[in-house]
C-alpha positions in Angstrom: -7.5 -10.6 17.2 -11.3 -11.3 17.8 -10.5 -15.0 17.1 -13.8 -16.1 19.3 -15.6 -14.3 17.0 -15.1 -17.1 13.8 -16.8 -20.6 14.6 -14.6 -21.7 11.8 -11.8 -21.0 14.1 -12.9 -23.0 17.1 -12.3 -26.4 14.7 -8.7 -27.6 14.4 -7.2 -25.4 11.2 -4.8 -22.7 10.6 -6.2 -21.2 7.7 -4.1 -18.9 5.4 -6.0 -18.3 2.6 -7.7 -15.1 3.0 -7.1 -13.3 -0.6 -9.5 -16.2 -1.9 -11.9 -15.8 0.8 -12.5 -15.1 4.7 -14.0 -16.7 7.5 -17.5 -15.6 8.8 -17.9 -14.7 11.9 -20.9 -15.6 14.0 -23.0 -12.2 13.7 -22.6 -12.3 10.0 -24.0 -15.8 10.1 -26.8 -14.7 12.4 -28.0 -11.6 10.1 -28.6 -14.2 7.3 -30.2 -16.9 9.6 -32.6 -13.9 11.3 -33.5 -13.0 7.5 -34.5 -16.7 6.7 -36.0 -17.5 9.8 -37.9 -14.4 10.8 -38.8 -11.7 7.9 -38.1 -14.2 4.6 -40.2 -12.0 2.1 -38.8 -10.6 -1.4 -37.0 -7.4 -1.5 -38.9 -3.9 -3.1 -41.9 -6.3 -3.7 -44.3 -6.8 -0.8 -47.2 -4.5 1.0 -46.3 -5.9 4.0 -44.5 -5.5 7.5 -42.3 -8.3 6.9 -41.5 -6.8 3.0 -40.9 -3.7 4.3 -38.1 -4.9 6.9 -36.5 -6.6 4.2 -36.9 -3.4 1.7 -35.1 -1.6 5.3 -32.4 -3.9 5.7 -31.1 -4.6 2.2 -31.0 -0.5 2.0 -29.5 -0.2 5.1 -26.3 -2.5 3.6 -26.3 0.3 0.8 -25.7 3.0 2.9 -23.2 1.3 5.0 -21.3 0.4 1.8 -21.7 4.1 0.5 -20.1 5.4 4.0 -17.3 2.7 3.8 -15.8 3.5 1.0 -17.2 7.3 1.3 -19.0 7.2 -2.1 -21.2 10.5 -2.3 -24.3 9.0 -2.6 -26.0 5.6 -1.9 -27.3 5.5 -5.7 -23.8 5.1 -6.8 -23.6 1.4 -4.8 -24.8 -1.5 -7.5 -24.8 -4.9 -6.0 -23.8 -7.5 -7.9 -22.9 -11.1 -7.5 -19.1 -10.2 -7.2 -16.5 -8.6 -8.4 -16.4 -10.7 -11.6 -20.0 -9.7 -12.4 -19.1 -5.9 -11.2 -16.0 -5.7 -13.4 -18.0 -7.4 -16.9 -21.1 -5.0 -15.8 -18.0 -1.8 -16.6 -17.0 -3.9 -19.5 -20.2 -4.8 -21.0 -22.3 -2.5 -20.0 -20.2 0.7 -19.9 -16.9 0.6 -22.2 -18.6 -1.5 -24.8 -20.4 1.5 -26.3 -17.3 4.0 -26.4 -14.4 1.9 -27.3 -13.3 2.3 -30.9 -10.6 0.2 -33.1 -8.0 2.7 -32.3 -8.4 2.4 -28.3 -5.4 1.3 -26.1 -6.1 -0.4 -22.6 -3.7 -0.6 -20.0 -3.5 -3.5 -17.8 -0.3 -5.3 -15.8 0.5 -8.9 -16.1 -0.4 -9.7 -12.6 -4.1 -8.8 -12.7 -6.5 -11.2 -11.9 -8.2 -13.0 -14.3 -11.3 -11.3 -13.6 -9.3 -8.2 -14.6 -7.8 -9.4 -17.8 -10.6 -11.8 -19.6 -12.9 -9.2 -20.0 -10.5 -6.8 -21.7 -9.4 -9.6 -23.8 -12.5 -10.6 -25.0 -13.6 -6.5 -25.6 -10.6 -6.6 -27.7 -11.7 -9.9 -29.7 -15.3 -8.1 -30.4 -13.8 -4.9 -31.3 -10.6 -4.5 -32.3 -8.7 -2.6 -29.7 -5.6 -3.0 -28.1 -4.5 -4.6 -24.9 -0.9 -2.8 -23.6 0.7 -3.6 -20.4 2.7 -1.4 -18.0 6.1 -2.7 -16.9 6.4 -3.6 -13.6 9.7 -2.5 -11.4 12.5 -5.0 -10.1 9.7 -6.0 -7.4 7.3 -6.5 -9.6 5.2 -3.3 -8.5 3.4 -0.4 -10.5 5.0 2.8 -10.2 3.8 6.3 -11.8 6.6 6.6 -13.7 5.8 3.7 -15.5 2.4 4.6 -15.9 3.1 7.8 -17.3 5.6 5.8 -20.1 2.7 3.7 -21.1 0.3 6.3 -21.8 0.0 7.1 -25.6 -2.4 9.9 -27.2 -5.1 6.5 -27.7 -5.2 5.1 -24.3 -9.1 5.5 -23.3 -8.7 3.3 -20.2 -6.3 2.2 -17.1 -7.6 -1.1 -14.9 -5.1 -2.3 -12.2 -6.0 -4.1 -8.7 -5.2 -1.4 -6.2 -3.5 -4.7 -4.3 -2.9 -7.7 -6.5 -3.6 -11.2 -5.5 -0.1 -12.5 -5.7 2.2 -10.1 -5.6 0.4 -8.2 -3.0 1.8 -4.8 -3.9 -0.3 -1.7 -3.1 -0.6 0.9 -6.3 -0.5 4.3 -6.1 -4.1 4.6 -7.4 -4.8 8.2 -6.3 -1.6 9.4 -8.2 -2.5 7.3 -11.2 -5.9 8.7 -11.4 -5.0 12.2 -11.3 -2.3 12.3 -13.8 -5.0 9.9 -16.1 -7.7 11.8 -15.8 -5.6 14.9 -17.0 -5.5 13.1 -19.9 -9.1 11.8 -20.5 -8.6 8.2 -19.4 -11.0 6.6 -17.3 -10.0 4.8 -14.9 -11.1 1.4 -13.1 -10.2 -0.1 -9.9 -10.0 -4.0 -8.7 -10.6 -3.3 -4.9 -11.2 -7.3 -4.2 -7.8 -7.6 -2.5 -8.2 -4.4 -0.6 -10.9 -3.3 0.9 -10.7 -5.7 3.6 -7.5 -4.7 4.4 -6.9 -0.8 4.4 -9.5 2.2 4.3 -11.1 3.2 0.7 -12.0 6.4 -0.2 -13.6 6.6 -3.6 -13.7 10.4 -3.7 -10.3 10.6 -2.1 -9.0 8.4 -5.0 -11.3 9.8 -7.5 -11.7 6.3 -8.9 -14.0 6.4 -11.9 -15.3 2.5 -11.3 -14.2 0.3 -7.9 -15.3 -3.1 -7.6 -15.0 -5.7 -4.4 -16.6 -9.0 -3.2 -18.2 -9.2 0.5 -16.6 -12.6 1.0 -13.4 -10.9 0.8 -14.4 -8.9 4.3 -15.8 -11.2 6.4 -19.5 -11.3 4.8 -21.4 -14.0 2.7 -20.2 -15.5 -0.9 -22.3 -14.3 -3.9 -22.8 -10.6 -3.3 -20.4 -7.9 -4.7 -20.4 -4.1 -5.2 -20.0 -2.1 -8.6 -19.3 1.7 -7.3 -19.5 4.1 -10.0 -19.2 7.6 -10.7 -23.3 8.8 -10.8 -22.6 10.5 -14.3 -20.6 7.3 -15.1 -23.0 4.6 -14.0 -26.2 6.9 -15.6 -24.5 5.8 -18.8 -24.0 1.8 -18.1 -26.6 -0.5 -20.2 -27.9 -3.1 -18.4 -27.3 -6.4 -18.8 -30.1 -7.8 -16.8 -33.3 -7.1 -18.1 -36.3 -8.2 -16.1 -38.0 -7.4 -12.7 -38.0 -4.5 -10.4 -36.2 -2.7 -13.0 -38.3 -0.9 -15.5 -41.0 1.3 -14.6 -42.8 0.2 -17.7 -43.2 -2.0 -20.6 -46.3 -1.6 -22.8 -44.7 -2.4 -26.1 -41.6 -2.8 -28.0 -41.2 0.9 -28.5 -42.4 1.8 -24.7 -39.7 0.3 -22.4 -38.9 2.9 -19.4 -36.7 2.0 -17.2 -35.8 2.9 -13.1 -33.6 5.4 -11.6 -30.0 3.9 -10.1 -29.0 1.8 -8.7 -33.0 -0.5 -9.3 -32.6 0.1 -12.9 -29.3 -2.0 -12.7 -30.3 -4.7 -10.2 -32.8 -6.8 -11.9 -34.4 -10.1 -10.9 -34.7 -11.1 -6.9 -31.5 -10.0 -5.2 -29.4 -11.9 -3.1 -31.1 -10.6 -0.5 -29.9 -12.9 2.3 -26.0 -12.3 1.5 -26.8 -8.5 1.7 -28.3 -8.7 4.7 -24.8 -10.5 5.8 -23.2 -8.1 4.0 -24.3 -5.4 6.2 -23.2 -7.3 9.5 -20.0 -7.5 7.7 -19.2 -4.0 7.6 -20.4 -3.3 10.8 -18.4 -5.6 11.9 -15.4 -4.3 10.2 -16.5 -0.9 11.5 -16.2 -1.9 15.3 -12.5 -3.4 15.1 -11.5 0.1 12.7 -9.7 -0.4 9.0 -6.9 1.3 10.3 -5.9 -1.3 13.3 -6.8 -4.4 10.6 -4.1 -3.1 8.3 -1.6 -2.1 11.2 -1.7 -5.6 12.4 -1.7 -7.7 9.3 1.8 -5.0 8.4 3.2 -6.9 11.8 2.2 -10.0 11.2 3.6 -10.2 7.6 7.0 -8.7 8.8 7.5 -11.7 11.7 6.5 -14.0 8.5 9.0 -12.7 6.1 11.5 -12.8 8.7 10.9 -16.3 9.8 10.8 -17.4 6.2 14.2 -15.9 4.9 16.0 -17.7 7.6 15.2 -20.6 5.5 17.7 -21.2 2.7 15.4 -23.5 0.4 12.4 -21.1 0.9 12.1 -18.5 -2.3 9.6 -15.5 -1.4 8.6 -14.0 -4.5 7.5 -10.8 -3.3 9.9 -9.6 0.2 9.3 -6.2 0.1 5.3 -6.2 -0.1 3.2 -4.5 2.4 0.1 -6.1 2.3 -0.7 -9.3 4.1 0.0 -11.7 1.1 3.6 -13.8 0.6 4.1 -16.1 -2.2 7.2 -18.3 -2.1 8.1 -21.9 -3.2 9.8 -24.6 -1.5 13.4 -25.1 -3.6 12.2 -28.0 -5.8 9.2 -29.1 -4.6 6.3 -28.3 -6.3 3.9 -25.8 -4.8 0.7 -27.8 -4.6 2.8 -30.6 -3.4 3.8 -28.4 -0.4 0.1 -27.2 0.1 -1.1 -31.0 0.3 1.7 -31.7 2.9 0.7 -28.6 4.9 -2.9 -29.9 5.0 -2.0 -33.3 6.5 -1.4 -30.5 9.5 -4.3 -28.8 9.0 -2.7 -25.8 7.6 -4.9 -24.2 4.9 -2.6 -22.2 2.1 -3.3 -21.5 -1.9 -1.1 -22.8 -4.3 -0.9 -22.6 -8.1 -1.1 -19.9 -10.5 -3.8 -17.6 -8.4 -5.9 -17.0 -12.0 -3.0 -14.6 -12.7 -2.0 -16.5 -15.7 0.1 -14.8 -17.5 2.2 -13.3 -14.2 4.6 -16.6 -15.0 6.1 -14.2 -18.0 7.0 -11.0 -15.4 8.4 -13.2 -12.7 9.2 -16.6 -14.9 7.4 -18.9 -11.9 4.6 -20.6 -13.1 3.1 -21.7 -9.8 3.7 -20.3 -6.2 2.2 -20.9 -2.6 0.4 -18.4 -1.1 -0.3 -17.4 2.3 -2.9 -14.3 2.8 -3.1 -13.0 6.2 -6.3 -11.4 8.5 -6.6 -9.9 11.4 -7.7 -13.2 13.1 -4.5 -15.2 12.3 -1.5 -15.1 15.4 2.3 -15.2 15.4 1.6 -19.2 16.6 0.0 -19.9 13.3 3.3 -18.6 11.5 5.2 -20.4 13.5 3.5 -23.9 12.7 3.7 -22.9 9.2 7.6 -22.2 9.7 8.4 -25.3 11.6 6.5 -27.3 9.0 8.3 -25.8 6.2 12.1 -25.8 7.7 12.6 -29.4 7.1 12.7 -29.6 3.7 13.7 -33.5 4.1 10.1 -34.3 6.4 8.5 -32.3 2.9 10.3 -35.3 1.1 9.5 -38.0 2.9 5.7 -37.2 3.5 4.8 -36.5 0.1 6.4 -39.9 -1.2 
């Protein structure tokens, strides 16, 4: 699907990896290049045509991500560099001035890293507690066993609403009504999903979402922190500097800008958020809803293939997002991944930065192939021909 699209895909690869990042394709590449070569001033800066543009543009990307993910209002869109800096902006910035001793945080043991080290180092500084929910047989989150993990002190629940190796899809909109019943804020990892399926923040009622462009087809380096307003009104910055305060005459006089400025300081990436825009358009004119019917097909004729295979394990069969781990019957996984690259196949392999996943599903390392709309049933069945001779994986990697 739209495969002329992706200079990247004109070259000789079948790439695979998509839940660590995703190809580009040409009008993304153009926005950036028409920024640089044609209107390269600084963002809410200049008195100038060519400022202006750029002051029209970069808030043009902030209203396209507001109607996205159907926030109610553009203020509520903080870019960031990523969803790292998003999700240590809630941390930081946000949780850092309620949490007490006493406080109980719910995570999983397949989150992200980007998802867990924060916690862990808000418990260091403070003292509270880290639980986890049990996952199911499949290694999925279910309400029920949400509900059992809730105590009278949890102040917070932060799960991926798909996780990066597992690949199971939460029921976040459940979750977030029975915790908000009970007080608990709630924060969602949206870096694996909102490429792949329609958000709706209000829908959801997610307290906190955060995502990465590079995840749907736009530039590395630019992310998005959505936030309640009455939520994000409260977040401290961590930035301080330029184009964020409205004042500074002495220690005691320090005013700051409304949102979203007042959290964005310093030059923005502006280029990437430019790219960012052509991104979602982009997304836009193929539809969320066709992306995510097509990568559901295209993962089922890979499963299928793959458990025909008797020395192929899958880790997670019963997953419907576009993401299938699975290791090669004793062959190490990055082993496999360098002997699929001799062919020009490009797949992950390793832990996936969700370290401590090894103690829910006792596999250290997997190899991991993340599907997009641009990959074919011909790809899968390189990969499949590749990996159905167990005794060629032998002899190659020797």
């Amino acid at each position: 699907m739209n495969r002329e699209d992706f200079p990247m895909l004109q070259k000789d690869i079948i790439y695979l990896d998509n839940g660590a990042t995703t190809l580009k394709p040409q009008c993304v590449i153009d926005a950036i290049v028409d920024y640089y070569s044609n209107y390269s001033a600084n963002a809410h800066r200049g008195d100038y045509d060519i400022s202006f543009k750029v002051d029209q543009m970069y808030e043009s990307t902030r209203e396209k991500v507001r109607n996205f993910i159907n926030a109610k209002e553009k203020e509520e869109i903080i870019f960031t560099s990523g969803d790292t800096e998003s999700l240590n902006m809630i941390v930081r910035g946000f949780f850092e001035n309620l949490i007490e001793p006493e406080d109980e945080i719910l995570i999983t043991q397949s989150e992200h890293a980007s998802n867990v080290l924060p916690w862990f180092r808000l418990s260091q500084k403070y003292g509270c507690k880290i639980n986890y929910i049990p996952l199911d047989d499949n290694h999925y989150v279910t309400l029920e066993n949400v509900k059992k993990s809730i105590t009278p002190k949890t102040k917070i629940i932060s799960l991926a609403h798909i996780t990066n190796v597992i690949g199971d899809i939460r029921p976040i909109k459940e979750i977030c009504a029975y915790a908000h019943e009970k007080n608990i804020f709630v924060v969602v990892d949206g870096a694996q999903s909102i490429a792949h399926r329609k958000t709706d923040v209000q829908d959801l009622d997610v307290d906190f979402l955060t995502f990465s462009a590079h995840k749907m087809c736009g530039p590395t380096g630019v992310g998005v922190l959505y936030g309640k307003r009455e939520l994000l009104e409260q977040v401290e910055p961590l930035n301080m500097g330029g184009g964020m305060n409205e004042s500074f005459d002495s220690v005691s006089e320090v005013f700051l800008k409304e949102l979203p400025t007042r959290l964005e300081a310093g030059t923005p990436n502006i280029a990437g958020v430019i790219g960012f825009g052509a991104a979602i358009d982009y997304l836009n004119s193929i539809g969320m809803e066709q992306i995510s019917n097509y990568e559901s097909k295209l993962r089922r004729y890979l499963v299928d293939k793959l458990i025909n295979i008797p020395h192929i394990d899958i880790i997670n069969i019963e997953s419907d997002s576009g993401i299938v781990a699975f290791n090669v019957e004793n062959i190490f996984s990055q082993d496999v991944a360098y002997y699929l690259n001799k062919y020009n196949i490009c797949v992950r392999a390793g832990n996936h930065c969700a370290k401590i996943l090894k103690k829910e599903v006792g596999v250290t390392n997997t190899c991991r192939v993340s599907l997009y709309f641009y990959n074919t049933e011909e790809e899968i069945d390189c990969l499949v021909d590749l990996l159905r001779d167990k005794e060629k994986i032998w002899k190659e990697m020797l």
